[in-house]
C-alpha positions in Angstrom: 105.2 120.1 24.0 105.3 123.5 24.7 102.4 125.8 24.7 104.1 128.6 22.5 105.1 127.9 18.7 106.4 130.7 16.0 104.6 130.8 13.1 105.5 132.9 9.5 103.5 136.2 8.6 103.3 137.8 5.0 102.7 141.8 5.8 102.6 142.7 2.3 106.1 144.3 1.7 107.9 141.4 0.1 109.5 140.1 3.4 107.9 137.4 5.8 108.1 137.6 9.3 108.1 135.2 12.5 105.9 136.0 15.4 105.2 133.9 18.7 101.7 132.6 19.2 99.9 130.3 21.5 99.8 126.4 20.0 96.2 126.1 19.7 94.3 123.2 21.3 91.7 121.0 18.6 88.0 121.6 19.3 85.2 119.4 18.2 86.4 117.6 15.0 90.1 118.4 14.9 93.2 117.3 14.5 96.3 119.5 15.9 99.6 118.1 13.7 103.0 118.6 14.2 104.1 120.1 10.6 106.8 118.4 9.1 106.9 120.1 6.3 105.0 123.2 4.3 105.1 124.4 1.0 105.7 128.1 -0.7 103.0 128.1 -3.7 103.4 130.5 -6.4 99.6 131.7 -5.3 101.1 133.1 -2.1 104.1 135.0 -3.6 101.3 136.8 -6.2 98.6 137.0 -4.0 99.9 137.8 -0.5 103.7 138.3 -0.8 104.0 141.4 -2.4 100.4 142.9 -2.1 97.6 141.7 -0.4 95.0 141.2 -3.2 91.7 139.8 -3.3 91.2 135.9 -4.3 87.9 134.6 -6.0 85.3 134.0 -3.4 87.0 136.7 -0.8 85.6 140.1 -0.6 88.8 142.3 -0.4 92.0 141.4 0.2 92.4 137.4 0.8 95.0 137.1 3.2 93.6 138.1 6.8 96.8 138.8 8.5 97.1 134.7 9.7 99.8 131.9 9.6 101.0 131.4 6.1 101.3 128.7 4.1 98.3 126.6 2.9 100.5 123.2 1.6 101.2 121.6 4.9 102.1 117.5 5.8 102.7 116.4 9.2 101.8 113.7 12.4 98.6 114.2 14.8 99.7 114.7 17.8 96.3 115.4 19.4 92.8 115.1 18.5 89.7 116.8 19.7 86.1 115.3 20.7 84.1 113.9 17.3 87.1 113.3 15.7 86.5 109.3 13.9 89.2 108.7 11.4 92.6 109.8 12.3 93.7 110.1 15.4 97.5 110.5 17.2 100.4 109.4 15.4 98.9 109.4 11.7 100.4 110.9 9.3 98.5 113.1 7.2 98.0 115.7 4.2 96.3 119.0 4.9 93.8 119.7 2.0 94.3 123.6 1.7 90.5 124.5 2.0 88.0 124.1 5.3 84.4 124.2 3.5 81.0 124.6 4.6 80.5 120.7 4.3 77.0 120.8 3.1 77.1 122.6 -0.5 77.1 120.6 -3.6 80.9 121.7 -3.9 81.8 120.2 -1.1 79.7 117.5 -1.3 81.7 116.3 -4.5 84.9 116.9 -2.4 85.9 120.1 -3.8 86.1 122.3 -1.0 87.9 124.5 -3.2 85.2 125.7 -4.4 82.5 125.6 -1.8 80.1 128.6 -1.9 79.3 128.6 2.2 80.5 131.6 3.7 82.5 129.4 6.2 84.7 128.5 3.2 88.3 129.2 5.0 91.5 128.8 3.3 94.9 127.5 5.5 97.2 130.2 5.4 94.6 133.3 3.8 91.6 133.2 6.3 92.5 130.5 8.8 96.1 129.8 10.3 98.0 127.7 7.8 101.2 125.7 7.9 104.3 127.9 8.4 104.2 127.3 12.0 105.6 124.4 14.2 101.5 123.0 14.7 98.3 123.2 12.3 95.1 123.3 13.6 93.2 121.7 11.1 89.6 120.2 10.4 89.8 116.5 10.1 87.8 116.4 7.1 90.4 118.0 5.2 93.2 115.9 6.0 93.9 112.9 3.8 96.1 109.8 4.5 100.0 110.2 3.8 101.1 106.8 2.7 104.2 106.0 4.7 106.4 105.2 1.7 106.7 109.0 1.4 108.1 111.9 3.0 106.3 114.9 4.6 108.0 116.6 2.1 105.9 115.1 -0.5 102.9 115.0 1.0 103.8 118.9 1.5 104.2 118.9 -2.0 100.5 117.0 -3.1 98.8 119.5 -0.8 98.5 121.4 -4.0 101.0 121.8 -6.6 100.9 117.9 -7.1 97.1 118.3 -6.9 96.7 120.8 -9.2 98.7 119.0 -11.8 97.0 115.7 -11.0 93.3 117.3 -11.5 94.3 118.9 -14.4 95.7 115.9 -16.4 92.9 113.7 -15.1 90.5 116.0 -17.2 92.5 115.4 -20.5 92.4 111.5 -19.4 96.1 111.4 -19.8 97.2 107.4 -20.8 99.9 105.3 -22.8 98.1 106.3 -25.9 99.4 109.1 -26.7 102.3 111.9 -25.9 102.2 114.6 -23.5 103.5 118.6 -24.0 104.0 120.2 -20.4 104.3 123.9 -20.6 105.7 126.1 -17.7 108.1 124.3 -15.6 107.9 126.0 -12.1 106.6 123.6 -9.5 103.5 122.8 -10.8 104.9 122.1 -15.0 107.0 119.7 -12.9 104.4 117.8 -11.2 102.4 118.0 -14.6 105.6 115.7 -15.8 105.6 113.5 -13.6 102.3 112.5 -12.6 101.9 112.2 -16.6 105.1 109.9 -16.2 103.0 107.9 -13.9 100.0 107.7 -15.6 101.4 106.1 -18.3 102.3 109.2 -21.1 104.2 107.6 -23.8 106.5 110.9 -24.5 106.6 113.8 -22.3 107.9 117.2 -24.0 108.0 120.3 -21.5 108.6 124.1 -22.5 110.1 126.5 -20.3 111.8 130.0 -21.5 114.2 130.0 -17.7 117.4 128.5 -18.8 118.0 127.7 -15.1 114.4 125.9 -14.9 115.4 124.4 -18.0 118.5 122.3 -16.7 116.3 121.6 -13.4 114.0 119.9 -15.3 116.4 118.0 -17.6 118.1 116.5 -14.3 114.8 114.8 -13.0 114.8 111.8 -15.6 110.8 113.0 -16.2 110.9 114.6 -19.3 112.1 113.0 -22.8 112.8 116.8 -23.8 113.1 120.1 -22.4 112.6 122.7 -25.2 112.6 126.9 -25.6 109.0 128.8 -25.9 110.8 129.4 -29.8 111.0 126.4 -30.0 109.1 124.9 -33.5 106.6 122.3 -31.6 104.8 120.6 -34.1 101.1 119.5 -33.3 101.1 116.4 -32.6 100.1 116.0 -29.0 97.3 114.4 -27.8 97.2 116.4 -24.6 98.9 118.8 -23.5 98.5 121.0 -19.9 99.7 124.9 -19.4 101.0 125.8 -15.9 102.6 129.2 -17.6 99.8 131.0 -16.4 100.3 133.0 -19.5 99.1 134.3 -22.9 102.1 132.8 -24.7 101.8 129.5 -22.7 98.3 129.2 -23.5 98.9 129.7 -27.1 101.9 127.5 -26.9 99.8 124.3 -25.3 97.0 124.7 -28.2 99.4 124.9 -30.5 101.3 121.9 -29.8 97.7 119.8 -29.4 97.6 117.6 -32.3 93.6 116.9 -33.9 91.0 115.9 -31.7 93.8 116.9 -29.0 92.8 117.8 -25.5 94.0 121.0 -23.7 94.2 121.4 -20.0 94.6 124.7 -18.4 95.9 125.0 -14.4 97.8 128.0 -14.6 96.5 131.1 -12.6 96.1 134.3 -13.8 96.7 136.3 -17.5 94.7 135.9 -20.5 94.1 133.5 -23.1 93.9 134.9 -26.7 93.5 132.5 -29.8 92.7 132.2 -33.3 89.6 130.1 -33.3 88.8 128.3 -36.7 92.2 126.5 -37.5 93.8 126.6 -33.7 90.3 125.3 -32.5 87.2 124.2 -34.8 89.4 122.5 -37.3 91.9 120.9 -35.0 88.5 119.0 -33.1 90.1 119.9 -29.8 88.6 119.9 -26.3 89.4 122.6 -23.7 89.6 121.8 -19.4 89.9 124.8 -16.8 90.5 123.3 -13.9 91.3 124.8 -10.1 93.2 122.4 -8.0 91.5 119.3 -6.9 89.1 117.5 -4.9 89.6 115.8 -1.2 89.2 112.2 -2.6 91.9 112.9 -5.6 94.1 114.5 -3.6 93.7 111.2 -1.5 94.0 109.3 -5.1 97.2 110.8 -6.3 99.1 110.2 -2.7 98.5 106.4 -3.0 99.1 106.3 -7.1 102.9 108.4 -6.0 103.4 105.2 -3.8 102.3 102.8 -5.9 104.3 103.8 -9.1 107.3 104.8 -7.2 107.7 108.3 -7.9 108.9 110.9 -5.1 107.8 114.6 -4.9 110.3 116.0 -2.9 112.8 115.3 -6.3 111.2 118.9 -7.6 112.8 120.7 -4.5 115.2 122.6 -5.2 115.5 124.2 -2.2 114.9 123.5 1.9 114.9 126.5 5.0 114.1 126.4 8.2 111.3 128.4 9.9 113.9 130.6 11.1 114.6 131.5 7.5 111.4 132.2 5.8 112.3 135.5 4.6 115.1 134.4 2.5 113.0 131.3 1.7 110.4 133.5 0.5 112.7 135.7 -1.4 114.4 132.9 -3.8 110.6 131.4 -4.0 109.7 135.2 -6.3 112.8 135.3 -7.6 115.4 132.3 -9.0 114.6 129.1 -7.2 115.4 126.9 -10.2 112.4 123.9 -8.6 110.1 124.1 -5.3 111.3 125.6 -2.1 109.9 124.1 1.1 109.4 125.1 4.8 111.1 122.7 7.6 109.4 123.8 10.6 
C-alpha cells in the first residue's frame, strides 16, 4: 500500500478538485478502510458544492476545507490499538457522523444529532470518503452483509438511511398503500425500502420527466405520476423527499384519514391549510433527520434478507479521476444516484 492516496476537494465554485495527501495511519479505536465505493448526496451539492454554507450544529460555514464525501463502504485494511469489533478484511458501512459518545443523542445511536462539540461529520469537518482510504472511528462503522455490494452499502450510508428512518416513523406495513413524493435518490430508496417492508401499493410523484422514466424502469413503484397529477387521499402514509413547499403539500394531500405523514426532505418551507388538510383528516406528522447507528445496521441486514439491491438507483458511476464531471451531472440531470469508484 502506498503511503500517498488522492482525495476529492469541494472549493466552493461548483467544480471539485483532486489533491495528493498522506494515507493516514488509525489511532486508538480506528479502523483505516480501503473505499470501495462513496456516494454524492444532494446535501453536499447544496451545502458545499456551490457555496460553502453553514449546517445545523456548525458555527459558520460546514465544510472545513476536508475530503469530501460523507456516504462511504469499503474493507479494513488496518486497525489501530482498542479497536474490539471489526478488524482487517471486514467489510463495513461508514455511518456519516463521529459523536461525542456520551450525550443522550448518541447514546440512542443517533450521532446525527449529538450535542458534544466533538460532533464531526465525514466529508464537512473530518476527512470523508472521496479518497482511495477513510479514516474512520470504529464505532461508526456498521457491518456490510456480504450479499451486497460496496455500492450499496455506499448507498445505506445515508440516502437509504434517511428513507428507512423516515418510513419507520409512519410504521409503514402491508396494511395499507404508500405515496412517495420526490424521486431523486432518496424518493427512490423511500420506494423501495417501502417495497420491502411490505407496502401494499406504492405511488411516487416526480415533476422530472427524465426522473420519471428512471423510476418507472426499477419494478418499485406501481405508478409514477406528475405533481398535477389528481392524487386522491387515500394513503395511509405517505413520505416527502421533495424538500419542497409543493411536495409537502402534495404528501398531506394524498394522506388519507388518520393517515401518517413523514417528512425527510431538507430545506424549504412547509405551508398548509390546517382544519380540513389536518384536524379533520386525524393525521400524524414525522420530521425525521437521517437515522441512527443501529438502523442503519437494521436496514443493511433487512436489504439482504428481502433481496433488494441499492446500487439499482444508480444511474451513474466515475472514477476518482473524474469527480468534477461526477459532481456536475449530480446538480444537474443525473436521472438516479451518481457514485464515486475510488
Amino acid at each position: 500500500m502506498s503511503d500517498q492516496m488522492r482525495g476529492v476537494y469541494l472549493p466552493g465554485n461548483s467544480t471539485a478538485v483532486l489533491r495528493d495527501l498522506p494515507v493516514p495511519e488509525p489511532g486508538h479505536g480506528q479502523v483505516l478502510v480501503e473505499v470501495g465505493a462513496s456516494g454524492i448526496c444532494g446535501s453536499d451539492i447544496g451545502y458545499i458544492y456551490h457555496e460553502h454554507k453553514g449546517h445545523r450544529g456548525v458555527d459558520g460555514p460546514a465544510y472545513r476545507g476536508v475530503v469530501a464525501g460523507h456516504e462511504p463502504s469499503g474493507r479494513i485494511v488496518a486497525a489501530g490499538p482498542g479497536c474490539r469489533r471489526f478488524g482487517v478484511d471486514d467489510r463495513v458501512i461508514v455511518y456519516h457522523i463521529a459523536g461525542c459518545g456520551v450525550c443522550d443523542n448518541c447514546r440512542r445511536g443517533y450521532l446525527i444529532s449529538c450535542t458534544g462539540p466533538q460532533r464531526q461529520a465525514y466529508g464537512w469537518q473530518r476527512d470523508g470518503g472521496h479518497a482511495h482510504y477513510v479514516l474512520a472511528e470504529e464505532s461508526t462503522c456498521v457491518p456490510l452483509p456480504d450479499e451486497l455490494s460496496y455500492v450499496d452499502g455506499a448507498l445505506i450510508a445515508c440516502g437509504f438511511g434517511t428513507a428507512y428512518e423516515g418510513l419507520r416513523r409512519i410504521r409503514v406495513n402491508g396494511d395499507g398503500d404508500l405515496l412517495v413524493v420526490g424521486l431523486g435518490p432518496v424518493g427512490l430508496a423511500a420506494g423501495m425500502i417501502g417495497k420491502g417492508m411490505g407496502a401494499r401499493r406504492i405511488v411516487g410523484v416526480e415533476p422530472s420527466p427524465q426522473r420519471r422514466e428512471w423510476a418507472a424502469g426499477l419494478d418499485v413503484f406501481d405508478e409514477v405520476v406528475t405533481p398535477d397529477a389528481e392524487v386522491a387521499p387515500a394513503f395511509a402514509t405517505t413520505i416527502d423527499c421533495s424538500g419542497s413547499r409543493a411536495g409537502r403539500g402534495t404528501a398531506i394531500a394524498g394522506a388519507a384519514e388518520w393517515g401518517r405523514v413523514s417528512l425527510v426532505g431538507e430545506g424549504g418551507t412547509l405551508e398548509t391549510e390546517v382544519s380540513d388538510a389536518l384536524l379533520h383528516k386525524q393525521l400524524t406528522l414525522y420530521a425525521s433527520w437521517v437515522t441512527s447507528v443501529p438502523a442503519m445496521s437494521e436496514l443493511a441486514v433487512n436489504l439482504a434478507r428481502w433481496g433488494l439491491r441499492p446500487e439499482r438507483v444508480v444511474s451513474d458511476r466515475f472514477p476518482l479521476g473524474e469527480a468534477d464531471k461526477a459532481y456536475a451531472l449530480a446538480a444537474g440531470a443525473s436521472a438516479g444516484k451518481v457514485v464515486l469508484l475510488p
